[in-house]
N, C-alpha and C positions, 0 to 999 in steps of 0.2 A: 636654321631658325630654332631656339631653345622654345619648346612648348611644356606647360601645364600638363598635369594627367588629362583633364577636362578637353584640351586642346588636342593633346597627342591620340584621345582614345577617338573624340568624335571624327576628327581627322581619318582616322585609318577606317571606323568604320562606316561615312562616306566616300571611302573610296580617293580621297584627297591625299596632298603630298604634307599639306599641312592646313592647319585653320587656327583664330585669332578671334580673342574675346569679342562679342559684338554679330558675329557674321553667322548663317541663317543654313544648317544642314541638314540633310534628309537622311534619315535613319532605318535598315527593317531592323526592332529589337531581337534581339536572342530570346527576351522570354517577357508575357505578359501576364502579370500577374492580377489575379482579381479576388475575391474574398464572398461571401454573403452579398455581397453588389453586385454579383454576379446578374441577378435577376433581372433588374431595375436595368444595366446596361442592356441586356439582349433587347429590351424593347427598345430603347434607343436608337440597336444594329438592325431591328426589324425596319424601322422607319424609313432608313437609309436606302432598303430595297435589295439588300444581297440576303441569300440566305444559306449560305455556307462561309465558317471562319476561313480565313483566308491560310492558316496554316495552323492543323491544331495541335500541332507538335512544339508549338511556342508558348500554348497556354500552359499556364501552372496556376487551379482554383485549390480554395482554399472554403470550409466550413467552419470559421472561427470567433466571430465577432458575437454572436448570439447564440454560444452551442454550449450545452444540450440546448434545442430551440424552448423558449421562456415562455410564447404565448400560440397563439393558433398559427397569428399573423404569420409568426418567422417562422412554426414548421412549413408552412404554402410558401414560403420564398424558398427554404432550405431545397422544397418538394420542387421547383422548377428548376435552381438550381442545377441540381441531382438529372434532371430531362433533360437542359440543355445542354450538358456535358456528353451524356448516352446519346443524344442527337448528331453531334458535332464531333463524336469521336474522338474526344481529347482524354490523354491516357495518364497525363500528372494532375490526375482529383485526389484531394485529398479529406476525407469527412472528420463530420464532428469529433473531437477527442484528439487527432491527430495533433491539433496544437495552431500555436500563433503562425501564421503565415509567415513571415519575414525570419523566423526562427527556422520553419518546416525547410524551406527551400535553402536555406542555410546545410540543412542537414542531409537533406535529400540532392546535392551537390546540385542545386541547379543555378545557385547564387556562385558564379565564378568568375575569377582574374581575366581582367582586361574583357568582357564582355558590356552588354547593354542592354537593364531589364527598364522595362514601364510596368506602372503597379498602381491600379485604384487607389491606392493608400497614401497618405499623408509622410510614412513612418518607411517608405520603400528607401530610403538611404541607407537603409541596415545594411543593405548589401554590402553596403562598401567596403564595410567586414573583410570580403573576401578579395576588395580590389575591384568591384563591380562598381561602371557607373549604372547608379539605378536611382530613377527620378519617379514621385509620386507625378501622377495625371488625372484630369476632371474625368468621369464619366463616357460625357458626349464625344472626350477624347480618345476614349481605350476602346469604345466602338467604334469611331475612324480606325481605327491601328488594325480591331479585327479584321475590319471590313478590306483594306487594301493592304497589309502587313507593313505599311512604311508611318515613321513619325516624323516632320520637321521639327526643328531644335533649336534652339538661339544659342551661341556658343557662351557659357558664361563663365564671366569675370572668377577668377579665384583669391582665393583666401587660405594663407597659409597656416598652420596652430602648427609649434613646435616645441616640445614638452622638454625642459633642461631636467635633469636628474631625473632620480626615480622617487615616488610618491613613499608616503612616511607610511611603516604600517600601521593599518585599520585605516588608513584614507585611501577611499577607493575610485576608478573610474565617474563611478557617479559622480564624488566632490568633485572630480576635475572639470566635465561636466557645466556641473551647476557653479562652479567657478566661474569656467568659459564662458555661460550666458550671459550672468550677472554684471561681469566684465562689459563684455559687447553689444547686449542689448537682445531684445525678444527680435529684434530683426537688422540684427548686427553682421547676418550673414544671406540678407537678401535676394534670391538669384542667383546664388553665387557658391562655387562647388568650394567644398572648404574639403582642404588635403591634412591631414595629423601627420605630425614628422617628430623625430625625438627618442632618445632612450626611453624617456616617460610612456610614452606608447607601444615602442615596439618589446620591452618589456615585460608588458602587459600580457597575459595569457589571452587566450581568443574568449574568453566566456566575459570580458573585462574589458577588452576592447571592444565589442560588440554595443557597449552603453554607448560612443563617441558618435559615431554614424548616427545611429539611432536619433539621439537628443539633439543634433543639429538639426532635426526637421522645426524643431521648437525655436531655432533660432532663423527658419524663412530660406534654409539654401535649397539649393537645385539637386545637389547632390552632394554626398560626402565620404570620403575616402583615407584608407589607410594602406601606404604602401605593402603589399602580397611579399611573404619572405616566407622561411622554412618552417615554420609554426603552422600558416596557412596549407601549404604544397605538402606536408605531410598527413593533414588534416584529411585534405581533401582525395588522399589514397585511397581509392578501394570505393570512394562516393560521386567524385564526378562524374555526370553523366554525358561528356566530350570532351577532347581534345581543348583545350586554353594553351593562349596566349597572352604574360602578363604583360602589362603596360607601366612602366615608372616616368612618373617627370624628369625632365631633362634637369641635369646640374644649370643654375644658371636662367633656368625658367622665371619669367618677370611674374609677378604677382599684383595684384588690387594693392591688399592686405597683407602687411603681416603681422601674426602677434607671438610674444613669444608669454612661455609660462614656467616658472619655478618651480618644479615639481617639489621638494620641499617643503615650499609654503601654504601649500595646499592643504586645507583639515577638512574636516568632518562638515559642509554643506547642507543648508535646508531653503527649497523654497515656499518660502512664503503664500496665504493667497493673498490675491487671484490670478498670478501673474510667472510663468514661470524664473523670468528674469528677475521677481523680486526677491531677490536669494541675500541670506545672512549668513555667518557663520551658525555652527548649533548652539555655542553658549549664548546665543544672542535668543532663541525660542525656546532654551531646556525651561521645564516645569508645566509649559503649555498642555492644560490637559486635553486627552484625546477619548475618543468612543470607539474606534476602531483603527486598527491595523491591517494594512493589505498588502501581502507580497507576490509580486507575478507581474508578469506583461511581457511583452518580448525586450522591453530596457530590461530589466532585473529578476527572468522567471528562470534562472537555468540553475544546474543543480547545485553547482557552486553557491550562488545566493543563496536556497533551500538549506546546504550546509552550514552556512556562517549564521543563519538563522537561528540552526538546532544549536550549534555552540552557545549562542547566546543562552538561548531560553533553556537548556538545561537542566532539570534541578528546580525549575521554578514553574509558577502556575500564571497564566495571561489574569490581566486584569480585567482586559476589552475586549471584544471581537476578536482576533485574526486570523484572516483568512489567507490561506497561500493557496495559488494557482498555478502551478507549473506552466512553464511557456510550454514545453511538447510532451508527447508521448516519452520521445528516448530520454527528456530529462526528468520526468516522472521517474521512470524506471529504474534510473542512474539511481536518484536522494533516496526512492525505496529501499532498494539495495544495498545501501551505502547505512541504513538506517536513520537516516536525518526524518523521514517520516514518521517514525513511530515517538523518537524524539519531542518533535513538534506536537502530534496528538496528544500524547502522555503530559504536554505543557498546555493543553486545553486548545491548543491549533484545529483550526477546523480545514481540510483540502477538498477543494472543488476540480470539475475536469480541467483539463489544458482546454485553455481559450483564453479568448481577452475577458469574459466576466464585468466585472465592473465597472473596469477603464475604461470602458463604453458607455455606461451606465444601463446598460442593457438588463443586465442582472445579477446574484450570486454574491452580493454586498452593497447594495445601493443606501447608499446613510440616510437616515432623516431628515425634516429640516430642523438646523440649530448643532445638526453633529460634525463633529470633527472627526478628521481621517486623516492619520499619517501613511503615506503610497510611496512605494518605491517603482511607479507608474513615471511618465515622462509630462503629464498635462494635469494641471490645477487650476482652470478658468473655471469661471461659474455655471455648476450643470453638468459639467466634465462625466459625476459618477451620477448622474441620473436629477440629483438635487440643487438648485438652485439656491436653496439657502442653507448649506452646508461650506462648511471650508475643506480644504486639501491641501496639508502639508507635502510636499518631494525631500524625501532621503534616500540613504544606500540601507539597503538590506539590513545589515546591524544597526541602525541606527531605528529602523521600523519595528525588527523583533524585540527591541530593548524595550521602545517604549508601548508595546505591547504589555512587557511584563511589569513597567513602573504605572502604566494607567496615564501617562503623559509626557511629554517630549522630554528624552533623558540620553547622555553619551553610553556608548554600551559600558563602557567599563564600571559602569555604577552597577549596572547589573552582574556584570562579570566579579566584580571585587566581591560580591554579596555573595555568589555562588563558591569564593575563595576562604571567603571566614565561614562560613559554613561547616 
């Protein structure tokens, strides 16, 4: 029988010889991930009546969604947090400043080939990065999981994206991306583990393919994947923390969906609001003025992005706001180093800690009402950064620090060409 990733991984880790879109398996994950929700679930697991996790060797928390904590409220949840962990004996905490979750465990090798994580989060597909199926879960659900370390699953349908060629330079994962949505819809991937095949992908360095996974959460799947090759397995030398085995689809594997993409044809991407699927090309919103710029998130916070940023803005001074937030620590570290930081400040950037920040709307850039923000975040519905009557443009990193420095939606090269006649 030719099976999917989706098929082949739940398959083996039920214990089965094989399984088939539609059909109903029971899982223990390798790793569950929680965030700042951490809190809010233990009362859930109280309810339930147990009072020891069921393995705390699976947990991986995370202090990132509201950190530095912004008001009293999130330091007293950060502060229970912080107990519940010391309580339960779980040894992969990671605190404030440490970084975005889905990036952390990326790096902290706990995101690996051919395993299976659950994750409070909306945005846990990132893993797929690494070849991990890894599915967001409700609440009341990752307190069941504590509570007896198994999940049931519903095997689902897949969806294949297979990228012909390689992308033009200065068009980056994000346009493909916001391509792909635009294309198929805010829930064109429903359910449904969507697999990246393609020179266009495997191409891609991991800091860039990291955007693909990520952004399919915006498109409603279950999970999403990029087949684990020598890029990955070298990566992960000296970081995983066990023994992996990867998982690839079968040649010949039936699919839902398939879609294919011209890497070529692909430019420079913005979505529109409110919607992330309402995506145009950039010539279609260049001039659009903005009030702020925001670079970070675990879609576009690594230092690479931080890089292409400092290229840009260079030599020039922001117009607006922009704020960069490093997804982690170690990519902090990286652009400081690298001097992409000092760059960015000297062009009027301002840098806050690694956390999600705004994209939350928690804090650290929350726009007014009436303002505009260009984000190279993954979410633009209404409210997204705190404000309800604000809009949220989606672009790629150069196309955010550009129109940082134009004061409104501009292709870099307009900035770039400026910095040339110079």
């Amino acid at each position: 029988m030719k099976m999917t990733f989706a098929e082949k991984l739940l398959a083996r880790k039920a214990g089965r010889p094989s399984a088939v879109a539609g059909e109903i398996v029971e899982i223990r994950p390798d790793v569950a991930l929680t965030h700042d929700n951490t809190a809010a679930i233990y009362q859930t697991f109280k309810k339930i009546g147990v009072s020891r996790v069921f393995d705390p060797g699976m947990h991986a928390v995370t202090l990132d969604h509201a950190a530095p904590a912004p008001t009293t409220e999130h330091a007293q949840n950060h502060k229970e947090v912080r107990a519940f962990v010391q309580e339960q004996g779980i040894r992969d905490f990671f605190e404030v400043g440490r970084g975005i979750c889905h990036q952390v465990l990326v790096e902290e090798g706990l995101s690996l080939p051919g395993e299976f994580m659950v994750g409070a989060d909306s945005h846990t597909p990132h893993a797929g990065l690494m070849g991990c199926f890894a599915v967001g879960v409700g609440r009341t659900e990752m307190a069941a999981v504590w509570a007896t370390g198994q999940i049931w699953i519903r095997v689902p349908e897949s969806l294949r994206i297979t990228v012909n060629g390689r992308l033009q330079p200065g068009v980056t994962a994000k346009d493909l991306a916001l391509r792909v949505i635009g294309e198929l819809g805010a829930d064109g991937g429903d359910y449904m583990s969507v697999e990246w095949h393609g020179e266009g992908v495997l191409g891609l360095p991991l800091h860039e393919r990291a955007v693909l996974p990520n952004m399919m959460a915006e498109m409603g799947c279950k999970n999403s994947y990029i087949p684990p090759d020598d890029t990955v397995f070298k990566y992960l030398e000296g970081r995983a923390r066990r023994a992996y085995e990867p998982v690839h689809p079968d040649p010949g594997a039936r699919y839902a969906v398939s879609h294919d993409v011209d890497a070529v044809s692909v430019e420079p991407m913005v979505a529109k609001p409110h919607t992330v699927d309402n995506v145009v090309p950039l010539s279609e919103v260049e001039g659009t003025k903005i009030d702020q710029a925001f670079l970070g998130t675990c879609t576009n916070g690594r230092s690479e992005d931080i890089a292409i940023a400092a290229e840009v803005v260079r030599g020039h001074r922001v117009a607006v706001r922009f704020i960069v937030i490093p997804a982690s620590s170690e990519e902090y570290l990286k652009a400081l180093r690298a001097g992409h930081v000092l760059a960015l400040i000297e062009a009027g950037a301002i840098f806050e800690s690694p956390g999600c920040g705004p994209c939350m709307g928690n804090h650290l850039g929350v726009p007014a009402p009436g303002e505009v923000t260009i984000s190279s975040a993954n979410r633009n519905f209404r409210g997204r950064m705190g404000t309800r009557e604000s809009d949220i443009y989606l672009a790629s990193p150069a196309v955010v620090a550009a129109s940082a420095v134009a004061g409104r939606i501009v292709h870099p090269r307009e900035i770039l060409a400026r910095a040339k006649g110079a």
